[in-house]
N, CA and C atoms as a LAMMPS dump frame, in Angstrom:
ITEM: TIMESTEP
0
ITEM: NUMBER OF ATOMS
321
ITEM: BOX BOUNDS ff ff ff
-5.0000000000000000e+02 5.0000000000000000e+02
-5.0000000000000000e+02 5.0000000000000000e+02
-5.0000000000000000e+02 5.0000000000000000e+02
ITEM: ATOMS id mol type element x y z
1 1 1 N 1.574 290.126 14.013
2 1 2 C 2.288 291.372 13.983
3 1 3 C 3.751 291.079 14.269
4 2 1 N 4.734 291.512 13.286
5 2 2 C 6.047 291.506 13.604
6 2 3 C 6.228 292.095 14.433
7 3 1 N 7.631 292.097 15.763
8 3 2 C 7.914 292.843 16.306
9 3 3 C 9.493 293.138 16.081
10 4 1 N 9.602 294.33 16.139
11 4 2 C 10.894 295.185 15.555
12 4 3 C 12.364 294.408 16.57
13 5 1 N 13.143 294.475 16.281
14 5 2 C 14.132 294.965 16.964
15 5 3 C 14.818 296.297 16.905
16 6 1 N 14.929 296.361 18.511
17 6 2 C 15.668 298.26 18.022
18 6 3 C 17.19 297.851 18.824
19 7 1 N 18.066 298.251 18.248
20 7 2 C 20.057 297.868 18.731
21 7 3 C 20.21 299.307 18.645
22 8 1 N 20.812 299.417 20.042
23 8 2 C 21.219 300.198 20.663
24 8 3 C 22.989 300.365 21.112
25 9 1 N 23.334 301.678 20.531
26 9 2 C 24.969 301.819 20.975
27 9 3 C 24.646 302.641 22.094
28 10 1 N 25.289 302.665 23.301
29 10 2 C 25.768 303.573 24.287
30 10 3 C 27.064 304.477 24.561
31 11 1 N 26.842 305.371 24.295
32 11 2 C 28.334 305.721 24.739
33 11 3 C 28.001 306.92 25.903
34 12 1 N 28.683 306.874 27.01
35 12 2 C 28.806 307.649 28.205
36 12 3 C 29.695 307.979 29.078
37 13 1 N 30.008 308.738 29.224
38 13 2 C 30.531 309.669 29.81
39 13 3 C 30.414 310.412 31.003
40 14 1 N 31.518 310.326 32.14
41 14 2 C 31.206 311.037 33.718
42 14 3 C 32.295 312.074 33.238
43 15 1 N 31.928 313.207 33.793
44 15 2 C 32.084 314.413 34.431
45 15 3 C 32.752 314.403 35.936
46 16 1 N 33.923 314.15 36.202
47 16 2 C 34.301 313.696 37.516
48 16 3 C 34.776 315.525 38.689
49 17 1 N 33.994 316.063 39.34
50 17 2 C 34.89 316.956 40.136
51 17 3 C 35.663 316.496 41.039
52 18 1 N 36.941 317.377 41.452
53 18 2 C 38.28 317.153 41.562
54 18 3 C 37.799 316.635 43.262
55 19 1 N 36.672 317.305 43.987
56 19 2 C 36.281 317.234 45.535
57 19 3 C 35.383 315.607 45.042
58 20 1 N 36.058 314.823 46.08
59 20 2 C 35.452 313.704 46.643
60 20 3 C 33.832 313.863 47.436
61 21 1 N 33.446 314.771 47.559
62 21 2 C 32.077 314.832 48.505
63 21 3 C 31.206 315.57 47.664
64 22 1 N 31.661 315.937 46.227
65 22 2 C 30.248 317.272 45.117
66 22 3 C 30.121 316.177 44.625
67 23 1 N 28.824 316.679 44.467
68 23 2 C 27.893 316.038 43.327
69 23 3 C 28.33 316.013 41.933
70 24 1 N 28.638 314.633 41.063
71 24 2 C 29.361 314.656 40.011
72 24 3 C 27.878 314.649 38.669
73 25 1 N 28.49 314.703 37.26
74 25 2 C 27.704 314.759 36.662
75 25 3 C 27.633 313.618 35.317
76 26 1 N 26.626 313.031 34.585
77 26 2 C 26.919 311.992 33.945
78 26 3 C 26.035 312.522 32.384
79 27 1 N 26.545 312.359 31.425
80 27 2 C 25.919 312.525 30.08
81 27 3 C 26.57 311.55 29.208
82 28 1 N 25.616 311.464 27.659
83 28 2 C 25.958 310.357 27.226
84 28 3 C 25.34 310.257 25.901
85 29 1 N 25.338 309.442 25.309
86 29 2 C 24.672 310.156 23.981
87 29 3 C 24.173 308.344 23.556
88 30 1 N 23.003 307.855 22.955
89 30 2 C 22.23 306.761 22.605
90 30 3 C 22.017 307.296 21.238
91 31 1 N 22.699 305.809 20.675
92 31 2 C 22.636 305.383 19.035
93 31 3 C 22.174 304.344 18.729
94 32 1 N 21.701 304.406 17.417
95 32 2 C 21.149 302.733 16.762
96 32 3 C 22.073 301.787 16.366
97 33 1 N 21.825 300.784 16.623
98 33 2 C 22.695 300.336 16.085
99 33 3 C 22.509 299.824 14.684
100 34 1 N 23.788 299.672 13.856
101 34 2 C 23.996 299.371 12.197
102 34 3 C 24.444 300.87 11.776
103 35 1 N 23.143 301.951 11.909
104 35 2 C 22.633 303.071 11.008
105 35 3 C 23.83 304.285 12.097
106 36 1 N 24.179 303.988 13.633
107 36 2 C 25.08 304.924 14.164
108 36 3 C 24.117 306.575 14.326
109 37 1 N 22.398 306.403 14.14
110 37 2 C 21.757 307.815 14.17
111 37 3 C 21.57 307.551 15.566
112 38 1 N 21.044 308.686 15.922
113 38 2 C 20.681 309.116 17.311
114 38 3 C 19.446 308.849 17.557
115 39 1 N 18.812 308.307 18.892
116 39 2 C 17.597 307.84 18.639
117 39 3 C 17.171 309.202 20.046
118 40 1 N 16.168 310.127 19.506
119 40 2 C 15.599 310.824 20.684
120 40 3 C 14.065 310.434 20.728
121 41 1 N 13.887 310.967 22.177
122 41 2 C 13.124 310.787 22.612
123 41 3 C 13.111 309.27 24.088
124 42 1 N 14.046 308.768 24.055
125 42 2 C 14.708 307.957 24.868
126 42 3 C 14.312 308.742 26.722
127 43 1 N 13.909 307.448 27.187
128 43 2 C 13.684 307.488 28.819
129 43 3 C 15.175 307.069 29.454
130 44 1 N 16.25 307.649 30.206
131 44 2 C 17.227 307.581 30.957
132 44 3 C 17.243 308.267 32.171
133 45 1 N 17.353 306.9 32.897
134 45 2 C 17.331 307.246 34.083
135 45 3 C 18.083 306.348 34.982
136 46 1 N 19.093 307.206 36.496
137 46 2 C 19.915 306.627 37.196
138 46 3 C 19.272 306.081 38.254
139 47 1 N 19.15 304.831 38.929
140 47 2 C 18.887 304.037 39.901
141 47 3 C 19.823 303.427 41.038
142 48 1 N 19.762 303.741 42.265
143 48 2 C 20.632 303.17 43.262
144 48 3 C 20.212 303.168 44.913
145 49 1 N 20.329 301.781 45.205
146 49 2 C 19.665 301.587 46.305
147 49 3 C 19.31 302.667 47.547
148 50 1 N 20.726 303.216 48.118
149 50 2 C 20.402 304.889 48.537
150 50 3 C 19.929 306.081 48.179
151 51 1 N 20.35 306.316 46.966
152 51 2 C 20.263 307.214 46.297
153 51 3 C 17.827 307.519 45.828
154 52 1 N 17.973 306.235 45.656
155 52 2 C 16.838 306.445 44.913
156 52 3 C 16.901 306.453 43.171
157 53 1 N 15.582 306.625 42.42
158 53 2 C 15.282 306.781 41.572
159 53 3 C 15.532 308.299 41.107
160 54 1 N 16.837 308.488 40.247
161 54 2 C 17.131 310.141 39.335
162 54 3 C 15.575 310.302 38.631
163 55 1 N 15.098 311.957 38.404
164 55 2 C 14.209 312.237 37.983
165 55 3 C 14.301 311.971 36.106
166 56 1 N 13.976 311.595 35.118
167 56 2 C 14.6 310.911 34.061
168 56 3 C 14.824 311.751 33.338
169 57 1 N 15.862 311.885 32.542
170 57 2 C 16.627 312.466 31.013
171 57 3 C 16.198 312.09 29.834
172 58 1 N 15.349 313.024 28.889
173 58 2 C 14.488 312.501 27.949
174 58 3 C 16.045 312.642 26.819
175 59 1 N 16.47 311.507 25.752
176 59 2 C 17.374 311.69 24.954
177 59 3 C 16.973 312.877 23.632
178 60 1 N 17.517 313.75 23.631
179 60 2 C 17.1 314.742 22.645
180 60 3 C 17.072 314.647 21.363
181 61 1 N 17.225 315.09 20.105
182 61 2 C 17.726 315.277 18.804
183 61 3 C 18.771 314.385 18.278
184 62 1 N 19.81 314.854 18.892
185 62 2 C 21.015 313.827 18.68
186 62 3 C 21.847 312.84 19.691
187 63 1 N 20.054 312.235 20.034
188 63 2 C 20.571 311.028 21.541
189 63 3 C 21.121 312.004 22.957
190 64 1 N 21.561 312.604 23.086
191 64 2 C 22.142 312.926 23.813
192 64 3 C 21.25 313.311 25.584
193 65 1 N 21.863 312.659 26.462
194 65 2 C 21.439 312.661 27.499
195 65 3 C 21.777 313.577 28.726
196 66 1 N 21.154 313.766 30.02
197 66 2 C 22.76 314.858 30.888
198 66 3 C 21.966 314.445 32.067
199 67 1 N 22.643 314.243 34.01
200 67 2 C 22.029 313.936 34.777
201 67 3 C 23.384 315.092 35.325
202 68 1 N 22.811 316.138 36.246
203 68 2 C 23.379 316.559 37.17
204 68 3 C 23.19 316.541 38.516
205 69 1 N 24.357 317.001 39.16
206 69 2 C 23.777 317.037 40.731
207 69 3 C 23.576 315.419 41.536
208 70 1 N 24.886 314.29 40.944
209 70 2 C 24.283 312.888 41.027
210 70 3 C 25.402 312.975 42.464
211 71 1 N 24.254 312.429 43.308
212 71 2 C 25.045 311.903 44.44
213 71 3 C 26.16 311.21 44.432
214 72 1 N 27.396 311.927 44.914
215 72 2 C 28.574 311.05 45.171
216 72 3 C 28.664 310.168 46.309
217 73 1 N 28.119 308.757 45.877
218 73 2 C 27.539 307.847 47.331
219 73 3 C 28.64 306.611 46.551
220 74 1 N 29.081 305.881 48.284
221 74 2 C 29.892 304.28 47.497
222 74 3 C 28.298 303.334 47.148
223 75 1 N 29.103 302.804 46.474
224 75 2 C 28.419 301.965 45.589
225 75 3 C 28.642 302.075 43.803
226 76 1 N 27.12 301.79 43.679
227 76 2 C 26.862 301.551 42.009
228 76 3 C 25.51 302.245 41.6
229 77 1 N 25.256 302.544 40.199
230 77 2 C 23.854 303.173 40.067
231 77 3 C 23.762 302.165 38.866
232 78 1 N 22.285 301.647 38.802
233 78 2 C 22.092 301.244 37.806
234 78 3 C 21.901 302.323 36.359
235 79 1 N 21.923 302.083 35.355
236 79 2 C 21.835 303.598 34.056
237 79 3 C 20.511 302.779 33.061
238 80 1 N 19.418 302.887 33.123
239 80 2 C 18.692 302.454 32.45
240 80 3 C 17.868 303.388 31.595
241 81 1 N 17.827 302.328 30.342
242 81 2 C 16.911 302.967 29.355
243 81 3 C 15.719 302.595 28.911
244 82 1 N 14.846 303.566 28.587
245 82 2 C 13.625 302.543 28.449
246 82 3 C 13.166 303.591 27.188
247 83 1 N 12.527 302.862 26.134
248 83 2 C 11.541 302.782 24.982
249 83 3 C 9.518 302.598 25.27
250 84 1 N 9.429 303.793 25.9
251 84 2 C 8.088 303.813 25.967
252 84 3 C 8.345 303.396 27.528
253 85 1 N 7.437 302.334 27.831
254 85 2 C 7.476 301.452 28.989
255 85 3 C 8.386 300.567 29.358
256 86 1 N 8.912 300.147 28.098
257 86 2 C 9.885 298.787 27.795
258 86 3 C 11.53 299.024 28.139
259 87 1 N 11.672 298.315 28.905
260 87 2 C 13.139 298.375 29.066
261 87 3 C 14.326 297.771 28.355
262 88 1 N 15.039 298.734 27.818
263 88 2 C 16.018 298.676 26.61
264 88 3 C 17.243 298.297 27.291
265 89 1 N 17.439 298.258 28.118
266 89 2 C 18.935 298.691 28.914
267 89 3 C 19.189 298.901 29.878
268 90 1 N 20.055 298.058 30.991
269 90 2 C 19.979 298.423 32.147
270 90 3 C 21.675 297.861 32.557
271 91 1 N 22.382 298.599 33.156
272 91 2 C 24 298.551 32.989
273 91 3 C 24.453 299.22 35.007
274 92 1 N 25.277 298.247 34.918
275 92 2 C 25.57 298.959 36.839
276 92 3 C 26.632 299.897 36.106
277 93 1 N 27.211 301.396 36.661
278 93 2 C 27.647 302.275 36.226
279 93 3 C 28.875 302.564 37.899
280 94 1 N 29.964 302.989 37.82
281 94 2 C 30.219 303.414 39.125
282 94 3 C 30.391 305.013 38.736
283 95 1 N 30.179 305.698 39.8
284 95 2 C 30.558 307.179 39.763
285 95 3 C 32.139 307.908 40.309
286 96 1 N 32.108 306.775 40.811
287 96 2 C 33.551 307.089 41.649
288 96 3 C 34.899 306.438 40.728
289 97 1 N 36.251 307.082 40.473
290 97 2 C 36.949 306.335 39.899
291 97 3 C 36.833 306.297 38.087
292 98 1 N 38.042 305.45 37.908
293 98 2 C 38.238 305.345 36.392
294 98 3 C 36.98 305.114 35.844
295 99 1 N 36.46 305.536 35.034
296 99 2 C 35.034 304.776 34.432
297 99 3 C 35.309 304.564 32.395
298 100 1 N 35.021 303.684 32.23
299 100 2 C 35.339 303.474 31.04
300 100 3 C 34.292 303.931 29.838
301 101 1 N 35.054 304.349 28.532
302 101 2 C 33.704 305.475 27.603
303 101 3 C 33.862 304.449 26.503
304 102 1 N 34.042 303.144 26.332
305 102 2 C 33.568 302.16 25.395
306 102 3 C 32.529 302.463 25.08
307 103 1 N 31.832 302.364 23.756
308 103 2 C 30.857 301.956 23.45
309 103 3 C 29.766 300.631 24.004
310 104 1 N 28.911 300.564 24.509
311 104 2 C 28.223 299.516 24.451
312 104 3 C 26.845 298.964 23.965
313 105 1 N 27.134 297.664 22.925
314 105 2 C 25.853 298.067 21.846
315 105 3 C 24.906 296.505 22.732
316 106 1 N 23.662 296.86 22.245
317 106 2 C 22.548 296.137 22.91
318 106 3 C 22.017 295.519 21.532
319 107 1 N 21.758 294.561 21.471
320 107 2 C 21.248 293.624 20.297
321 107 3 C 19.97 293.361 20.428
């Protein structure tokens, strides 16, 4: 049995409020890569040692993801994606500060 490759673009996006102590918000939208369609149905979910495990963001119609209410804690959250069981993607993210909306594609 062949097994597929699936390439993945990321692009994401924080929601920063202006108060240092609210809960900020993170969305983002998951593409294929080559074809640039939206892949839904996608498992996303935020991970961080304090924080815990975010309850997960199923990617919709047109990829698109949304996590509100994310603890404004120092540190890092991991942003992972997963395909069924399988893990597609896993990226340290900061919440605090400049955050960059590059694309990032997974091969």
């Amino acid at each position: 049995m062949r097994k597929s490759k699936l390439g993945l673009i990321l692009i994401a996006g924080l929601v920063l409020d202006a108060s240092p102590a609210s809960p900020e918000s993170l969305e983002g939208y998951v593409l294929s890569e080559g074809s640039n369609r939206p892949i839904p149905g996608l498992i996303v979910s935020l991970v961080n040692a304090e924080a815990g495990r975010s309850a997960p963001s199923i990617t919709d119609s047109t990829g698109h993801y949304y996590f509100s209410d994310v603890p404004n804690i120092q540190g890092f959250y991991y942003l992972e994606i997963y395909w069924g069981r399988e893990l597609r993607y896993r990226s340290s993210i900061q919440i605090h500060g400049n955050v960059s909306n590059s694309p990032i594609v997974l091969r």
